[in-house]
N, C-alpha and C positions, 0 to 999 in steps of 0.2 A: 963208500962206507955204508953198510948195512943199520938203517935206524935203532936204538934199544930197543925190545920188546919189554911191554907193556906191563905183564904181569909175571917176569923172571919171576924165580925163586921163591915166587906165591903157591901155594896149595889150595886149587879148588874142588870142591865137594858139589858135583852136578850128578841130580836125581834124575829120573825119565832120558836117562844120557845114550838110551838103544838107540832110540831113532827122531826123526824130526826136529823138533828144535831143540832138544835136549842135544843131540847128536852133533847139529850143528853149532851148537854153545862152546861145546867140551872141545870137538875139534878146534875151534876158532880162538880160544883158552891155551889151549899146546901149544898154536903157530905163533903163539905173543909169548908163551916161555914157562906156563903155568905147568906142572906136575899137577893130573887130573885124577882124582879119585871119583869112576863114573860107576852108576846106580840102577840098576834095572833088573825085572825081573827075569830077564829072557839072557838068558848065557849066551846062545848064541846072536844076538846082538851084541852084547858086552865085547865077546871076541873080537867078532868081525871090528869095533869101534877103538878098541884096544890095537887092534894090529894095524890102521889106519894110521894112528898117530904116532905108535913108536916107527913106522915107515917114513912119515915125517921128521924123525929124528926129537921127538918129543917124549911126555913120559906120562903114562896110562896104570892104573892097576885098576881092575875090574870088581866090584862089590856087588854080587847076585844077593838084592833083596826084596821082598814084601811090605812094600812100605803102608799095606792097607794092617798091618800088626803093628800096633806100638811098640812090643814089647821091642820088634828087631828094630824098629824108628831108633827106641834110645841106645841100644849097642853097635850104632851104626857108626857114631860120631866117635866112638873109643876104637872102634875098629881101623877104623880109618887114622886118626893118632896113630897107634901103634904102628902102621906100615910107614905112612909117611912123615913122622913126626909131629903135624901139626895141621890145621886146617885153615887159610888165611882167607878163603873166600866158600860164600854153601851161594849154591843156585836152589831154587825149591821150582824143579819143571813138572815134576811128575804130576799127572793127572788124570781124569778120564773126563770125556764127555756126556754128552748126550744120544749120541749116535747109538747107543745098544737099546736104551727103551725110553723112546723120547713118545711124549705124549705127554693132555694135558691134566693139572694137576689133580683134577677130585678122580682122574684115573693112575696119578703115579704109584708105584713100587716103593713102599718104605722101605724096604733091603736096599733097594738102588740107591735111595736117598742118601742112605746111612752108609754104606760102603764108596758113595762121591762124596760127601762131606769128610768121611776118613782120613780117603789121598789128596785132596786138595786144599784140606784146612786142619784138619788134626794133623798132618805127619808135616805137614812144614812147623807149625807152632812149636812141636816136639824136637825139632832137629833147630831151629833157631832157639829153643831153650838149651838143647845140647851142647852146642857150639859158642854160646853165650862167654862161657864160664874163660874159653882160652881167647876168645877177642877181648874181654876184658881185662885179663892178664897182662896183654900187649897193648891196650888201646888202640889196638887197629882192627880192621873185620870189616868185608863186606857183604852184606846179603842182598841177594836178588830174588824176589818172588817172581816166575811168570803167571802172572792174573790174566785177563782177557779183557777184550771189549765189554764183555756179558759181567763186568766186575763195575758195567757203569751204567749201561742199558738193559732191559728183562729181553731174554732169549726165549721168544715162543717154544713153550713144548719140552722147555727146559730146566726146570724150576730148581733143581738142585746143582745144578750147575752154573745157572745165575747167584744163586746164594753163597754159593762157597768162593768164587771166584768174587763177590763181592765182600765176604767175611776175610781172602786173604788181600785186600785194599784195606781193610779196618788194623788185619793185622801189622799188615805192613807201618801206619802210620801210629798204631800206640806206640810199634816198638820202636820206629826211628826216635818219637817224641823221647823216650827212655832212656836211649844210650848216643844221644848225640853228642854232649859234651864228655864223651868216653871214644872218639876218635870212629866210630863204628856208625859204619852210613845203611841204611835200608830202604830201598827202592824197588820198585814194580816195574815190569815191563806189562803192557794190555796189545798181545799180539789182534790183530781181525781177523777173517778165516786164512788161515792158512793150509798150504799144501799137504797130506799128511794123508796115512789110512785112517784116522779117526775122523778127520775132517770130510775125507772122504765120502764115509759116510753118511755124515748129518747131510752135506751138498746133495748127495741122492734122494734124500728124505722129503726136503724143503721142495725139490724139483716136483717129487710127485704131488706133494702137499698144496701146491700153490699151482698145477696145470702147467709146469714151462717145463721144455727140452732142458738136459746139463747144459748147453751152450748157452740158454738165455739166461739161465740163472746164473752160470760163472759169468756173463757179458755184463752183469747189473748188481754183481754183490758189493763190489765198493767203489767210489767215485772213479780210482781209476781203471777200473774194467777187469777186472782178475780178481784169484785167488795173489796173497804172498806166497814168500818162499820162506823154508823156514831159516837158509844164509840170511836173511833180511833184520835177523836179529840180534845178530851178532853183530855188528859194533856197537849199539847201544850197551851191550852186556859187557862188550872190552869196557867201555868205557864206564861205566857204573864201576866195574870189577877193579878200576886204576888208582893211582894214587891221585891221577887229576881229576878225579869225582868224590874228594873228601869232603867240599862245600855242598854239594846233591845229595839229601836225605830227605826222605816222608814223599815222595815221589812217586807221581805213578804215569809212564810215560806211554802213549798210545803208538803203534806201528800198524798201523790197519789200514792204508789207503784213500782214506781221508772219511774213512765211515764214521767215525768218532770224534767230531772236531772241539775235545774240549779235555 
């Protein structure tokens, strides 16, 4: 006999859902039984990610947004209502790094500043204000922030992306404090480097930054010798996303290879 899955007949709302860990969140969300409304800006990802999961015999509908506009941040959670009736779980993945103009701060990019602080702390705030109104409703709702490492330690060369990623840990823990006696749990995930074109990047950055080959610097980024993967985040996310993580709120749990031991 085939065990229940995890989050039947839940409806989750995962952002950044093209690719990476978003991708592998959403996917890993279907094969437990969840009806995924995934988020990105790139359609053809969305397709490709959509056709993925209803091949699994799961249930995908695709929402091409800019989540660096508020205005479509707040039509986003109506939108998604309307198709799927209801929203039981929001992931907040999307984000950007450092990797496009990373440098140090009396030489950063206010536009950059301001356009990462957008996606990785204004459009989550925005969508867990949106989404607020119908977990309350029901006393149930899960939210999952993915924060980072860099949401606990400063990321050389990174200054807007340590900030926001440590403003969405602040956010995370007002709002669990808020709505916990309303059945509605809020947790972080703080992935390490993980595998990814964004990551990608920065890894080439650091290499020349610091004089080492990719190979020494992938052999030395975290205790255990690698990049993650971004499957590596998904079951902490089933499980946050479960009804067995209704006592887990204000949380923020590290996956990074033992870079972050606390």
């Amino acid at each position: 006999m085939m065990p229940d899955r995890q989050l039947e007949k839940r409806v989750a709302l995962v952002t950044g859902a093209g690719r990476g860990i978003g991708r592998a969140i959403a996917l890993g969300f279907a094969k437990e039984g969840a009806s995924v409304a995934a988020v990105s800006r790139t359609n053809s990802e969305l397709n490709s990610l959509t056709k993925d999961i209803l091949a699994l015999g799961g249930s995908a509908v695709a929402f091409p947004a800019d989540l660096t506009d508020a205005g479509m941040v707040k039509k986003l959670t109506r939108q998604v209502v309307d198709t799927l009736g209801t929203v039981d779980i929001l992931v907040n993945n999307a984000g950007m790094g450092t990797a496009d103009s990373p440098r140090p701060v009396v030489e950063f990019e206010d536009d950059y500043w301001n356009v990462t602080l957008a996606l990785n702390l204004t459009a989550p705030y925005l969508l867990c204000k949106a989404v607020l109104p119908f977990f309350l409703e029901k006393r149930r709702g899960r939210i999952i922030n993915i924060s980072s490492i860099a949401g606990k330690i400063g990321i050389t060369h990174g200054v807007a992306y340590t900030a926001s990623k440590h403003g969405l840990l602040g956010l995370t823990r007002a709002l669990a404090t808020e709505v916990a006696s309303q059945g509605i749990t809020v947790n972080a995930i703080c992935p390490g480097p993980v595998r990814s074109r964004m990551n990608d990047n920065r890894v080439r950055y650091d290499a020349e930054r610091l004089g080492l080959t990719l190979q020494e610097l992938e052999s030395r980024i975290t205790p255990i010798g690698r990049r993650l993967f971004p499957e590596e985040m998904v079951p902490m996310a089933v499980l946050l996303a479960s009804d067995g993580a209704a006592a887990i709120t204000g949380q923020a749990f590290n996956i990074c290879g033992g870079l972050a031991m606390f």
